[in-house]
Every structure is written in C-alpha cells, then in structure tokens.
Biopython code that builds the backbone (N, CA, C, O; Angstrom):
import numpy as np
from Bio.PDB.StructureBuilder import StructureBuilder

atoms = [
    (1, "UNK", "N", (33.265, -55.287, 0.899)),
    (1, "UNK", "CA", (33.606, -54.878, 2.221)),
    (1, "UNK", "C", (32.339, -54.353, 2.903)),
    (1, "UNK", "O", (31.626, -53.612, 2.226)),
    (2, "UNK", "N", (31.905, -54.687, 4.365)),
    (2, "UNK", "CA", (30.980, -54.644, 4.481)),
    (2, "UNK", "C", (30.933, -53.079, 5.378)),
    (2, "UNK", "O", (31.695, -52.710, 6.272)),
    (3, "UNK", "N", (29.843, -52.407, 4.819)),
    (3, "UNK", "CA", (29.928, -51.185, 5.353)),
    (3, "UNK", "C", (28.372, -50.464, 6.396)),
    (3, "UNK", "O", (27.237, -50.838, 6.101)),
    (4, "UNK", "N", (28.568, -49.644, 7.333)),
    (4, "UNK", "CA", (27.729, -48.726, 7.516)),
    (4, "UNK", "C", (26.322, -47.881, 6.302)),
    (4, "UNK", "O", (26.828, -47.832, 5.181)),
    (5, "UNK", "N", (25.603, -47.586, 6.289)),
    (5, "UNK", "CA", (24.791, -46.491, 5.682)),
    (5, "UNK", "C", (25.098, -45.221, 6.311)),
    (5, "UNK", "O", (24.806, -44.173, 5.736)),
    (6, "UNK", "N", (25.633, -45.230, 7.384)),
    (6, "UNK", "CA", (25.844, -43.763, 7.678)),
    (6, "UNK", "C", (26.867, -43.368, 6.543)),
    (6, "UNK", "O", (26.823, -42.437, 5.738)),
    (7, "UNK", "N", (27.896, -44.464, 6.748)),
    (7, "UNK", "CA", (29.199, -43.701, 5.865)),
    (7, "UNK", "C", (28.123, -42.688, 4.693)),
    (7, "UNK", "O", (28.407, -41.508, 4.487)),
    (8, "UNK", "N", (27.312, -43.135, 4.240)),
    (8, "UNK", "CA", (27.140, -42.274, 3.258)),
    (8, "UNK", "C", (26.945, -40.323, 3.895)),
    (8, "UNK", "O", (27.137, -39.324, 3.201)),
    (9, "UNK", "N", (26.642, -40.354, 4.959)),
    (9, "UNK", "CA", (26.621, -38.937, 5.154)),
    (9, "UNK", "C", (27.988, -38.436, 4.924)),
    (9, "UNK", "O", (29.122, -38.857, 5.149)),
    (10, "UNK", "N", (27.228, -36.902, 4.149)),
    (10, "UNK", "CA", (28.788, -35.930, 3.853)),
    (10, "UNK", "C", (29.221, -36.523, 2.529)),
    (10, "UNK", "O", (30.122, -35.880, 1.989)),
    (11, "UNK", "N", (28.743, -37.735, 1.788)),
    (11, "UNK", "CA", (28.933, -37.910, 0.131)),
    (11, "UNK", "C", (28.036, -37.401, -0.270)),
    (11, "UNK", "O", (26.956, -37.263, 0.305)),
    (12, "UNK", "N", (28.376, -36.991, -1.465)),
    (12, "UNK", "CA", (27.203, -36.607, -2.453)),
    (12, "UNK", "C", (27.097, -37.953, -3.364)),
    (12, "UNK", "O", (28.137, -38.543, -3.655)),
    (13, "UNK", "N", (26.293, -38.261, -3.651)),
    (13, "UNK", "CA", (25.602, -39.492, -4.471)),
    (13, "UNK", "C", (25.487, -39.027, -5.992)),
    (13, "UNK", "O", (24.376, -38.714, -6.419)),
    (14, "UNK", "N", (26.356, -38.985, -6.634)),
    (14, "UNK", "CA", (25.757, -38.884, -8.089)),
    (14, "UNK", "C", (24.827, -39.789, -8.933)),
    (14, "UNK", "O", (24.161, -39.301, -9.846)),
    (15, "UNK", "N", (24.793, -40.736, -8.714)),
    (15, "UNK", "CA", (23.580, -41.463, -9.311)),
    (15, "UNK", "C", (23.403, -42.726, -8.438)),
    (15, "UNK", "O", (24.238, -43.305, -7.743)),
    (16, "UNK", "N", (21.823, -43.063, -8.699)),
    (16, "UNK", "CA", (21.424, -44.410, -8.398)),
    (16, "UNK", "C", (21.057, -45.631, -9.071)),
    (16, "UNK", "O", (19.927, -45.627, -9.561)),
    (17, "UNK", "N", (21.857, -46.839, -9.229)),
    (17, "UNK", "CA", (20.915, -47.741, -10.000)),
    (17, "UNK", "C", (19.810, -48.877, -9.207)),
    (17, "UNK", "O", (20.164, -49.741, -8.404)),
    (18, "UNK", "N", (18.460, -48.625, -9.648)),
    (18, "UNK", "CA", (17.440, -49.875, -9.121)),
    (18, "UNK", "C", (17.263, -50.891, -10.038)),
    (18, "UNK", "O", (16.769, -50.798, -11.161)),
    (19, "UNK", "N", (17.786, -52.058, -9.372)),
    (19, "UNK", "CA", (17.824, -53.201, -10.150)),
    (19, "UNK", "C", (17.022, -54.194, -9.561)),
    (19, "UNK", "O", (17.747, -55.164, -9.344)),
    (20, "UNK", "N", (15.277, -54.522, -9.014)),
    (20, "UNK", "CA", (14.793, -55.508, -8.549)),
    (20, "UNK", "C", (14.904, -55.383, -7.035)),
    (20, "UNK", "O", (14.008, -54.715, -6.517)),
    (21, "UNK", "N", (15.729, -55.840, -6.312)),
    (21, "UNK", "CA", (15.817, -55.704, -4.918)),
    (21, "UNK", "C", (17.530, -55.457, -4.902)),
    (21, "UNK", "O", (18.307, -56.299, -4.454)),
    (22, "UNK", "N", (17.850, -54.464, -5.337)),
    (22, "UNK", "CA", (19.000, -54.231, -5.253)),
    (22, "UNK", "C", (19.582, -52.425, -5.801)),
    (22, "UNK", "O", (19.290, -51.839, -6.844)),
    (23, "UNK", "N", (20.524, -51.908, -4.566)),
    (23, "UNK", "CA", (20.192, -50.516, -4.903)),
    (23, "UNK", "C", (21.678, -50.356, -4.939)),
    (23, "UNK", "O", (22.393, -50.666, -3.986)),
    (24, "UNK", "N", (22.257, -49.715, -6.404)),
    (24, "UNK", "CA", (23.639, -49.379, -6.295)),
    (24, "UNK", "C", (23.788, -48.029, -5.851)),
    (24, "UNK", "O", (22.903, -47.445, -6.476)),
    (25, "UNK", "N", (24.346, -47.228, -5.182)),
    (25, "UNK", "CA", (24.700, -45.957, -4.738)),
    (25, "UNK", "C", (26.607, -45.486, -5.456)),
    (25, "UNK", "O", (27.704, -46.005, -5.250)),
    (26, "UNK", "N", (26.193, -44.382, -6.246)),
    (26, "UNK", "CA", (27.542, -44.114, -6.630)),
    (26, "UNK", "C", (27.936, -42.769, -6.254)),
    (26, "UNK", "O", (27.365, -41.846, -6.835)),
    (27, "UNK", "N", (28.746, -42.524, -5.452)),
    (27, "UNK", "CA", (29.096, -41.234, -4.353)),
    (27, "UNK", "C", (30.320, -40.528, -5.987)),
    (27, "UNK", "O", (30.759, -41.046, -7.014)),
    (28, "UNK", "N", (30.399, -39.222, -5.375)),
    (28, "UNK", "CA", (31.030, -38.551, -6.452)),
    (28, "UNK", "C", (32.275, -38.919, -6.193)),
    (28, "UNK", "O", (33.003, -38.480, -7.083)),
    (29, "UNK", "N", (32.869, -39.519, -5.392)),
    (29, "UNK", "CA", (34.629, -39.706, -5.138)),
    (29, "UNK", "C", (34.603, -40.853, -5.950)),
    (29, "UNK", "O", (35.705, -41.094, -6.443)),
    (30, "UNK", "N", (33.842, -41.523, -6.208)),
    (30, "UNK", "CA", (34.440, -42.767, -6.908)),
    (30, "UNK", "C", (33.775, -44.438, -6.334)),
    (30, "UNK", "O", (33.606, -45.558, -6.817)),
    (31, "UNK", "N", (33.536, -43.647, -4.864)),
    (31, "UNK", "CA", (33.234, -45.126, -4.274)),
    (31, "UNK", "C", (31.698, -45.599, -4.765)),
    (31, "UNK", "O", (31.012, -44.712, -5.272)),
    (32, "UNK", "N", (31.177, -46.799, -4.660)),
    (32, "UNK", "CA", (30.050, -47.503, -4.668)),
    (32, "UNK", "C", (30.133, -48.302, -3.804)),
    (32, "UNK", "O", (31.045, -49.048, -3.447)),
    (33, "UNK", "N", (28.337, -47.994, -3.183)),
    (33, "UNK", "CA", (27.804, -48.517, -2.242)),
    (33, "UNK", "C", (26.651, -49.561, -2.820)),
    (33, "UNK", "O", (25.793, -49.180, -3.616)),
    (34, "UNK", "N", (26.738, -51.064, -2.276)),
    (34, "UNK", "CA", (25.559, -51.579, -2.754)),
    (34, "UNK", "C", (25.148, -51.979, -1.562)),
    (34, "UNK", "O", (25.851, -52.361, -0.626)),
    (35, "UNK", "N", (23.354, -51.832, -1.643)),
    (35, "UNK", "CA", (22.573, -52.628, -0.934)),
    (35, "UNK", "C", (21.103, -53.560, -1.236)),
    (35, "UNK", "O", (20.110, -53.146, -1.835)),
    (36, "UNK", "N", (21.255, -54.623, -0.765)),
    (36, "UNK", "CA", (20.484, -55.825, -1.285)),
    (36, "UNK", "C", (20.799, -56.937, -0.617)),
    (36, "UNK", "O", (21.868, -56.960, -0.007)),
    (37, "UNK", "N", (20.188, -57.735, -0.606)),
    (37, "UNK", "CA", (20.169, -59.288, 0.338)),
    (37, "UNK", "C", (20.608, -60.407, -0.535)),
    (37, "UNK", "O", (20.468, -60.236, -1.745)),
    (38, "UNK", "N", (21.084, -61.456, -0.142)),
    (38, "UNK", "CA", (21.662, -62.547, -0.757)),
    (38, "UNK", "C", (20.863, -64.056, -0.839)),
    (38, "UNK", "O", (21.316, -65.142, -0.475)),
    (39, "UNK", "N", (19.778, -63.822, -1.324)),
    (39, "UNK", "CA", (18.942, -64.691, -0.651)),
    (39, "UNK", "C", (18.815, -66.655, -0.555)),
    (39, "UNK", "O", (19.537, -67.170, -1.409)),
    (40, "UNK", "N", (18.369, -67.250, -0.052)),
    (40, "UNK", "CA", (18.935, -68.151, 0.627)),
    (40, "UNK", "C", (17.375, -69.659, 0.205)),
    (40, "UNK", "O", (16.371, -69.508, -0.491)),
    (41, "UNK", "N", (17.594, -70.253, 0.568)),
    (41, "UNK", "CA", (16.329, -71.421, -0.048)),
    (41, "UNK", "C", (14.203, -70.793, 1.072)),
    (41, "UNK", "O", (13.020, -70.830, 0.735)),
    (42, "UNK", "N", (14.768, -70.467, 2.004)),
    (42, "UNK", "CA", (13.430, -70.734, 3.094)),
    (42, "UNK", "C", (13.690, -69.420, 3.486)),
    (42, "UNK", "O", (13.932, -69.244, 4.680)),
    (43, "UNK", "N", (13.693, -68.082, 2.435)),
    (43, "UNK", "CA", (13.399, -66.896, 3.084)),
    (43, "UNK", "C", (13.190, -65.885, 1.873)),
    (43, "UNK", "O", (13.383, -66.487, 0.816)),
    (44, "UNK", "N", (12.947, -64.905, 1.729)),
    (44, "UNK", "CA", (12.550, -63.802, 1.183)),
    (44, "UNK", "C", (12.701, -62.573, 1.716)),
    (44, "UNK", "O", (12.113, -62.264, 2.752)),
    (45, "UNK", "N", (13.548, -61.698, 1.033)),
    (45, "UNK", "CA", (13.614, -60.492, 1.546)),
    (45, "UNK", "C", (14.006, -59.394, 0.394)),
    (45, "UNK", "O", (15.028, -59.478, -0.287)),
    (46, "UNK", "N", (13.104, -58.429, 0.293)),
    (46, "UNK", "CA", (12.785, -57.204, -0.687)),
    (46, "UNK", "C", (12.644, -56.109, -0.461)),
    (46, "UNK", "O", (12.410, -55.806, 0.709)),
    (47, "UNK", "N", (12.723, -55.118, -1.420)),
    (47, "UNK", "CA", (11.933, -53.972, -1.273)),
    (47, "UNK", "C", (10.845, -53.797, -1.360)),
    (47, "UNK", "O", (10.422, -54.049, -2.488)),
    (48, "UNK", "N", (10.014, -53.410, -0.566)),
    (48, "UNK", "CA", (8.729, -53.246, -0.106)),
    (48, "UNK", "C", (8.360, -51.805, -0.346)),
    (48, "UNK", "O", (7.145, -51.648, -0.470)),
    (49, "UNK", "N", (8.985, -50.863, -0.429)),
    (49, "UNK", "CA", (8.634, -49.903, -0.468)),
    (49, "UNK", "C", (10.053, -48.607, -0.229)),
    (49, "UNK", "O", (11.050, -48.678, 0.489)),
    (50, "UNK", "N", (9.468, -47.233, -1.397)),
    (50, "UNK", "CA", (10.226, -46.353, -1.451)),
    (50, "UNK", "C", (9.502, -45.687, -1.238)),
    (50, "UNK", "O", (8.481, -45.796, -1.917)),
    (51, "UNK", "N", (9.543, -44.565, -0.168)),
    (51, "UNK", "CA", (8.920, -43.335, -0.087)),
    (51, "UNK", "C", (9.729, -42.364, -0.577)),
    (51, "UNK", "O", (10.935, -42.522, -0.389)),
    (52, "UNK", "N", (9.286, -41.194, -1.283)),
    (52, "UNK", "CA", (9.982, -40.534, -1.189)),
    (52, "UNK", "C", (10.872, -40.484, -2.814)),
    (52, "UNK", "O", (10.744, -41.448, -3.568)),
    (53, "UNK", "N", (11.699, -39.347, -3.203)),
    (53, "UNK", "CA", (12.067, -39.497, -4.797)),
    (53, "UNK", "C", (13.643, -39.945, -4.659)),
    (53, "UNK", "O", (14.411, -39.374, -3.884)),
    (54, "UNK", "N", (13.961, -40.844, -5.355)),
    (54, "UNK", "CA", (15.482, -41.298, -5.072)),
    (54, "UNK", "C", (16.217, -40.274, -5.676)),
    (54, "UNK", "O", (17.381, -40.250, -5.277)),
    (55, "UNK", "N", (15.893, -39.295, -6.622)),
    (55, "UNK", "CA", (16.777, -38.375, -7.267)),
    (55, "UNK", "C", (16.826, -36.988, -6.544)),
    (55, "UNK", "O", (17.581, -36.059, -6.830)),
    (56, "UNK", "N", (15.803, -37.022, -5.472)),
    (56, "UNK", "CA", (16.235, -36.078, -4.087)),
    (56, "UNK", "C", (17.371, -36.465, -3.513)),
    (56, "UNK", "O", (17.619, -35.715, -2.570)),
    (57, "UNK", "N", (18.264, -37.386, -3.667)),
    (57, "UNK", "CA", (19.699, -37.651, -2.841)),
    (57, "UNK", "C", (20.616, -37.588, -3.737)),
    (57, "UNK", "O", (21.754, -37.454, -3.287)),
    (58, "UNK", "N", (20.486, -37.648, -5.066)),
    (58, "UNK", "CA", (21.192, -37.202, -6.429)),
    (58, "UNK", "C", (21.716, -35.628, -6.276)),
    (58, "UNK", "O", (20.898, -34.708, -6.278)),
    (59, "UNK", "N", (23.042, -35.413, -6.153)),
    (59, "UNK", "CA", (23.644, -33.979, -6.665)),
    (59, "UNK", "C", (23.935, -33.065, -5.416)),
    (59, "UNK", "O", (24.598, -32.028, -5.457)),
    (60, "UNK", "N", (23.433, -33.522, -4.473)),
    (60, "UNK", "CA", (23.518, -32.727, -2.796)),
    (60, "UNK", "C", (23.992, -33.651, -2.045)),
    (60, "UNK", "O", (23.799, -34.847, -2.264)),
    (61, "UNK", "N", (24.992, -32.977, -0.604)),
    (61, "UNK", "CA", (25.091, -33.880, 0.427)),
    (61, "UNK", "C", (24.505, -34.805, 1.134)),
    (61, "UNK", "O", (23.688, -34.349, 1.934)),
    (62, "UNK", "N", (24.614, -35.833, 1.132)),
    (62, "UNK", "CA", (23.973, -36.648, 2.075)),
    (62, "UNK", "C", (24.032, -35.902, 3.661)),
    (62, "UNK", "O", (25.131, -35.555, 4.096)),
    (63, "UNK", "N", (22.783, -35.686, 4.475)),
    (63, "UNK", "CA", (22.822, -34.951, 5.616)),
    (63, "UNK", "C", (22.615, -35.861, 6.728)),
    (63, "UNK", "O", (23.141, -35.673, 7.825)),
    (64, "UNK", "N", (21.537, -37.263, 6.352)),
    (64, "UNK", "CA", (21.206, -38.069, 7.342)),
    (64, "UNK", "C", (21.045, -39.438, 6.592)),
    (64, "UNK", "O", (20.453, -39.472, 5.513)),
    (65, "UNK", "N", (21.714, -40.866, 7.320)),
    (65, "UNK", "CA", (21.446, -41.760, 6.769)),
    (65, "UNK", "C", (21.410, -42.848, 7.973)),
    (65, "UNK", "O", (22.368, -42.716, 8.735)),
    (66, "UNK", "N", (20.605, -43.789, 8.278)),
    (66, "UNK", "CA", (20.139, -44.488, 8.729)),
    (66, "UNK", "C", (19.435, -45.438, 8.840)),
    (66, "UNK", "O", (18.266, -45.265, 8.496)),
    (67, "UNK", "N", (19.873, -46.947, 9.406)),
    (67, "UNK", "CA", (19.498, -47.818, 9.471)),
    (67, "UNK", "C", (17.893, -47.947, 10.626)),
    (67, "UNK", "O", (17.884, -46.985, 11.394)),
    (68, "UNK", "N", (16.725, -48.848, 10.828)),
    (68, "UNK", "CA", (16.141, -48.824, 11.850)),
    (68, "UNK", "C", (15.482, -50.127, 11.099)),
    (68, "UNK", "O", (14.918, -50.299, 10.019)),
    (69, "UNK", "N", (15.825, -50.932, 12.175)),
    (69, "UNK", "CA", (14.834, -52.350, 12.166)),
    (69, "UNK", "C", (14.039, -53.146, 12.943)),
    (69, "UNK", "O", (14.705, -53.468, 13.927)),
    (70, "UNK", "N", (12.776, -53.694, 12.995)),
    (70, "UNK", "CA", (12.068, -54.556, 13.616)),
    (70, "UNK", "C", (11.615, -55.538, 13.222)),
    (70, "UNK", "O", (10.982, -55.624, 12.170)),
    (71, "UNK", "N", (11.936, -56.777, 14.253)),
    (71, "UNK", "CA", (12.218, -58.163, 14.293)),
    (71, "UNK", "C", (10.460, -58.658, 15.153)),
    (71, "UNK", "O", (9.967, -58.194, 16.181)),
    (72, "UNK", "N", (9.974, -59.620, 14.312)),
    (72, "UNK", "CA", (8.981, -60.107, 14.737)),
    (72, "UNK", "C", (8.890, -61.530, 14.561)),
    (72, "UNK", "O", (8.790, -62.010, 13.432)),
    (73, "UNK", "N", (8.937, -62.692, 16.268)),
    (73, "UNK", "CA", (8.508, -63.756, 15.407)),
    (73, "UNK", "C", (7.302, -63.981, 15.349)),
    (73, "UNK", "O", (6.429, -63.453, 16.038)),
    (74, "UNK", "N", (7.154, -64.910, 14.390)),
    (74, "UNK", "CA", (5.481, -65.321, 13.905)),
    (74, "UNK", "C", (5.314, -66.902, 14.387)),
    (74, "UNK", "O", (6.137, -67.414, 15.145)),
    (75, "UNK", "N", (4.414, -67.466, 13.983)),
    (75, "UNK", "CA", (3.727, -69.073, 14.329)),
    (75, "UNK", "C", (4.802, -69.756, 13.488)),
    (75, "UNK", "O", (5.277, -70.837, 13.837)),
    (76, "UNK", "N", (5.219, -69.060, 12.272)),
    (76, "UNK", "CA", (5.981, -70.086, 11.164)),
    (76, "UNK", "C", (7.207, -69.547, 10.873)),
    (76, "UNK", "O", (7.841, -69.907, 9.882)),
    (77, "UNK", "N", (7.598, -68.724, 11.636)),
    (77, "UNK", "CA", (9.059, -68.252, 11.870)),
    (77, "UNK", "C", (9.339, -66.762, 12.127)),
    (77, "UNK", "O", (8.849, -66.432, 13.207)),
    (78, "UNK", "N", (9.908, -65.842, 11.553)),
    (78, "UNK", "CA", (9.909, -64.614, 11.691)),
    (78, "UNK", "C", (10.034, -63.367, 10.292)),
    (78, "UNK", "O", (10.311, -63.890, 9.213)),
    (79, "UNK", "N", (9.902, -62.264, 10.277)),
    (79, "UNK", "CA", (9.660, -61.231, 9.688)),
    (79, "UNK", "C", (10.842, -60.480, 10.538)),
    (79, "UNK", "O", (11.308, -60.684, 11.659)),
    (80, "UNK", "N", (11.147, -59.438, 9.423)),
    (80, "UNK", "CA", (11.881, -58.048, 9.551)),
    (80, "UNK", "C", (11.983, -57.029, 9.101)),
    (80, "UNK", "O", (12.782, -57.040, 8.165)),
    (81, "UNK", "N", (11.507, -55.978, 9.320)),
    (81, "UNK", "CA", (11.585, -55.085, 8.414)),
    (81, "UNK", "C", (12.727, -53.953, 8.535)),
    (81, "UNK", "O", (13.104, -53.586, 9.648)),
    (82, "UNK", "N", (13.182, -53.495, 7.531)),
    (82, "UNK", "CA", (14.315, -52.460, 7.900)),
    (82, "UNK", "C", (14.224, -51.390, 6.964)),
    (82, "UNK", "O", (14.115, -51.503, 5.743)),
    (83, "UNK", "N", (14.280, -50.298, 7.664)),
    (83, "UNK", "CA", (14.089, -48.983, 7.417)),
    (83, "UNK", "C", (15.348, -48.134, 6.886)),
    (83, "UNK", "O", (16.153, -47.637, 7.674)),
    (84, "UNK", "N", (15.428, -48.039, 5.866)),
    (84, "UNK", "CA", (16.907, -46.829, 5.350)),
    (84, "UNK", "C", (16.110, -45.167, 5.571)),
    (84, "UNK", "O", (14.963, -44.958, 5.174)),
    (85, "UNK", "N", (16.757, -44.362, 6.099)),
    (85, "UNK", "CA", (16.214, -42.923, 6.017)),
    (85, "UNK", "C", (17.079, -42.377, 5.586)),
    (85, "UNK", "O", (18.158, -42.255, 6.166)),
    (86, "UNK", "N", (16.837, -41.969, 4.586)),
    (86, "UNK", "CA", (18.458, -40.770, 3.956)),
    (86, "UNK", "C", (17.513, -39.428, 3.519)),
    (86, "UNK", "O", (16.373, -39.438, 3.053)),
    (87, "UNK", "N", (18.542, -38.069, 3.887)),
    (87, "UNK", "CA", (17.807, -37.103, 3.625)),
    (87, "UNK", "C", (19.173, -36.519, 3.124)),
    (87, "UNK", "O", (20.324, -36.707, 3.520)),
    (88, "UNK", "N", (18.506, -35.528, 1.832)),
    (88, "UNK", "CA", (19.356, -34.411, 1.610)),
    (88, "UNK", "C", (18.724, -32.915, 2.026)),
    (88, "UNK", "O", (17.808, -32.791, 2.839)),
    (89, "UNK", "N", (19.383, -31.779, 1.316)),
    (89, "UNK", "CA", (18.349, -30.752, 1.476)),
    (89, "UNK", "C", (17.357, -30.261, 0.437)),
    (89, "UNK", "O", (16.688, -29.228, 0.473)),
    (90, "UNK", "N", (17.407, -31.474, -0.762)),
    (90, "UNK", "CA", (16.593, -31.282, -1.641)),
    (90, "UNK", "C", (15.154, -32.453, -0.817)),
    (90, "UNK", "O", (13.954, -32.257, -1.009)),
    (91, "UNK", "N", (15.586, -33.307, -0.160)),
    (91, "UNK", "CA", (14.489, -34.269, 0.291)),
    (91, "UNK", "C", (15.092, -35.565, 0.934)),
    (91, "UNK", "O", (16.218, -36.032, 1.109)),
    (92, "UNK", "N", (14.003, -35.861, 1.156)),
    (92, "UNK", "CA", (13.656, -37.293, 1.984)),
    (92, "UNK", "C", (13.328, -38.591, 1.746)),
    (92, "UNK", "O", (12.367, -38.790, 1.003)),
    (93, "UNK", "N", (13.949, -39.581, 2.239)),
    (93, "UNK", "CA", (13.704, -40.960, 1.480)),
    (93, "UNK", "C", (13.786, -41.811, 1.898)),
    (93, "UNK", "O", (14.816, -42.301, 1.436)),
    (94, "UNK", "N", (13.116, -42.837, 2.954)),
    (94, "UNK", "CA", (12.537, -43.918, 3.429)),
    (94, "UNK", "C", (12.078, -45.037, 2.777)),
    (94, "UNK", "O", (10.900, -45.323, 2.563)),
    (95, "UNK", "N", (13.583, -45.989, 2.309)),
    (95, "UNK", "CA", (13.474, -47.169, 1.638)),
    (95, "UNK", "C", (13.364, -48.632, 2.804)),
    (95, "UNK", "O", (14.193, -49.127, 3.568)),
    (96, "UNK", "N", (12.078, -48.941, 2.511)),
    (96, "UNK", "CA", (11.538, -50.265, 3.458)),
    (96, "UNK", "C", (11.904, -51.789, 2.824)),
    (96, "UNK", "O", (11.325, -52.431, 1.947)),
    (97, "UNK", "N", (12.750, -52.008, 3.391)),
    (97, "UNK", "CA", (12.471, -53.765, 3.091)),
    (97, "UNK", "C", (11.932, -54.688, 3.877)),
    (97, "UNK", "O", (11.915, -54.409, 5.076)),
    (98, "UNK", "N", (11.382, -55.948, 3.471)),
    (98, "UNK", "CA", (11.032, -56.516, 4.108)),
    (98, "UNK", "C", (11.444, -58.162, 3.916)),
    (98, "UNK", "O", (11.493, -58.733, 2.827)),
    (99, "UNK", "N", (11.682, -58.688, 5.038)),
    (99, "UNK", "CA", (12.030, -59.592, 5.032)),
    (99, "UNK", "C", (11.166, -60.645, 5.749)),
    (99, "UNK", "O", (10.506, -60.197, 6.686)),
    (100, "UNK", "N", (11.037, -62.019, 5.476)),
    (100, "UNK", "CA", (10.549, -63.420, 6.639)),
    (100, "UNK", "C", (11.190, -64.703, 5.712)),
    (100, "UNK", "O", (11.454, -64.664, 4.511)),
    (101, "UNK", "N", (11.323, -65.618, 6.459)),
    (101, "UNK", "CA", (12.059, -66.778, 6.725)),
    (101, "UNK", "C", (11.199, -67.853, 8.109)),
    (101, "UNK", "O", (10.419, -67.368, 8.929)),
    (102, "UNK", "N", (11.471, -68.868, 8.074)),
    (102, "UNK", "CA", (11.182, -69.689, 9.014)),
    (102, "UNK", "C", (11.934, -69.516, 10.254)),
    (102, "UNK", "O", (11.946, -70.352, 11.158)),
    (103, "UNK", "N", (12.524, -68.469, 10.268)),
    (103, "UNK", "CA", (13.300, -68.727, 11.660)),
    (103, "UNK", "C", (14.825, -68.864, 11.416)),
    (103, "UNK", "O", (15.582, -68.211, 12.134)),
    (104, "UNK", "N", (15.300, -69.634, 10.494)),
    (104, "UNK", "CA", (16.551, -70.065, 10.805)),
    (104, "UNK", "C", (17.744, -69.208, 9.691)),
    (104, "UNK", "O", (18.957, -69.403, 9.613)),
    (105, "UNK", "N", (16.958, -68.311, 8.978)),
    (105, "UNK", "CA", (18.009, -67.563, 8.088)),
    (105, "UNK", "C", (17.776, -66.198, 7.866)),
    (105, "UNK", "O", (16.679, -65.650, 7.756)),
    (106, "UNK", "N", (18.964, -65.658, 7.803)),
    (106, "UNK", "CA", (18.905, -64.030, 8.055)),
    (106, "UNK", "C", (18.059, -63.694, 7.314)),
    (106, "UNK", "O", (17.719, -64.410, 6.372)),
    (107, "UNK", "N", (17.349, -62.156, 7.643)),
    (107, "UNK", "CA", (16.350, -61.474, 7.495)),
    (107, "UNK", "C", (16.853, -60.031, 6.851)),
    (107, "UNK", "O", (16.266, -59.143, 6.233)),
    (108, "UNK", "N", (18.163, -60.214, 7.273)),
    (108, "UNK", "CA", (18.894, -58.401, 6.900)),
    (108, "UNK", "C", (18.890, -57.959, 5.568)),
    (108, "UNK", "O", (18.393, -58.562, 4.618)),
    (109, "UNK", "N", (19.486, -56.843, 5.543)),
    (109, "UNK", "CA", (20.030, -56.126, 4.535)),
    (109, "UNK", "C", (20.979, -56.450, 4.456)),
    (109, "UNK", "O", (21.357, -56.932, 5.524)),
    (110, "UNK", "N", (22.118, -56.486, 3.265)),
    (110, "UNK", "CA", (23.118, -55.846, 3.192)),
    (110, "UNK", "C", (23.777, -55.020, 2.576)),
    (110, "UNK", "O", (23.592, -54.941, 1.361)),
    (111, "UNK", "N", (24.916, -53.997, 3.335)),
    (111, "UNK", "CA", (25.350, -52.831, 2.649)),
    (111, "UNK", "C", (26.554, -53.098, 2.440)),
    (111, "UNK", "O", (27.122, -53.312, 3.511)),
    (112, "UNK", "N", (27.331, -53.205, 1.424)),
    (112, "UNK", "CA", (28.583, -53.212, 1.170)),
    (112, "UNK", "C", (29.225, -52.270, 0.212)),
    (112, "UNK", "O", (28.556, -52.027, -0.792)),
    (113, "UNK", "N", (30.648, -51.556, 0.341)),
    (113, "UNK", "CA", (31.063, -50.886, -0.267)),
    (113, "UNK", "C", (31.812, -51.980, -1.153)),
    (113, "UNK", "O", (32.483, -52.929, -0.748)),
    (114, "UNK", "N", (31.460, -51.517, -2.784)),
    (114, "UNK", "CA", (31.645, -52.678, -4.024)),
    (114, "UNK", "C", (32.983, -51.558, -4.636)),
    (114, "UNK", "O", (33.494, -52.019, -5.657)),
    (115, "UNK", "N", (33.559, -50.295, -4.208)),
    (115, "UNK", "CA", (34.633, -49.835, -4.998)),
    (115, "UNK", "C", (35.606, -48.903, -3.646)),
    (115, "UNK", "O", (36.659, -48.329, -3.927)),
]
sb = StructureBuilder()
sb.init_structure("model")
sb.init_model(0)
sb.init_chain("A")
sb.init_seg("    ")
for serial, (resi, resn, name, xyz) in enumerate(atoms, 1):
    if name == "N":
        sb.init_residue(resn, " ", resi, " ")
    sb.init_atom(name, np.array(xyz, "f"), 0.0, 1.0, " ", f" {name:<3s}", serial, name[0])
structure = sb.get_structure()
C-alpha cells in the first residue's frame, strides 16, 4: 500500500533494516514501512548517500519526516534526486537517492507500508 513518509511522524521506529538500496522501517505498533525503487531495464536508482546515524531514529518519536526532490533533464535523459529528512530528538538523518534514466522511466522512490 502505497504510503506518505510523513506518516512516519509520531511513530517510534524500533529498528531498521539496510539491505543494498532498500530501507525497511519497523514502527513499534507493528506496522512496516519499506522504501526502495523497483528498477526497470534503462534506469538506475540508489542510495547515494546517508547522512547522519540511522540508530538516531531508533527508540524516540519520529518529530519530522520528509520528502524533497529535484528533477534534472540532461543531453541523454534525466536525473533525480530525492531527499528523506527524518529527525528525532536524539538526531538527524538525510537519506539521498539518486536516480537517472533516459527519460522515459521513473526516477522515484518508493514508500510503501508492507504490514
């Protein structure tokens, strides 16, 4: 089911699994959140980068969570990058992906609630 990243504000996250380009989120009620891309023949899209300690969102409320993306085309198609910001009050965490393709296939993320 396809979900928001905000929903996660106001869960607490008990653990995270990193699996390659793929991030499971398991909130203490029970639910799981996954996010990761589905990827396709003429595109690529990853994690590029974690700032920040993922076990700062482990055990405390989620306070802020947010999506932010920019779309660029290029000579040979386009790029995207998308920005997750989640903060607790233990810390901060700015997970970057990045995505390009020729143009003709999605570039996104996706977040889906898997429970």
């Amino acid at each position: 089911m396809n979900a928001e990243i905000s929903e996660l504000v106001g869960k607490t996250v008990v653990s995270i699994d990193k699996k390659d380009d793929e991030l499971i989120f398991i909130c203490g009620t029970g639910e799981k959140y996954k996010m990761y891309h589905s990827q396709d023949c003429c595109e690529s899209v990853t994690i590029e980068d974690i700032c920040g300690d993922l076990d700062d969102l482990i055990g405390t409320p989620i306070l802020k969570a947010e999506e932010v993306t920019n779309y660029e085309p290029t000579n040979s198609g386009s790029c995207t990058w998308t920005f997750y910001k989640i903060a607790t009050n233990k810390g901060y965490v700015d997970i970057r992906w990045y995505g390009e393709s020729n143009g003709h296939y999605s570039e996104s993320v996706d977040f889906v609630q898997v429970i």
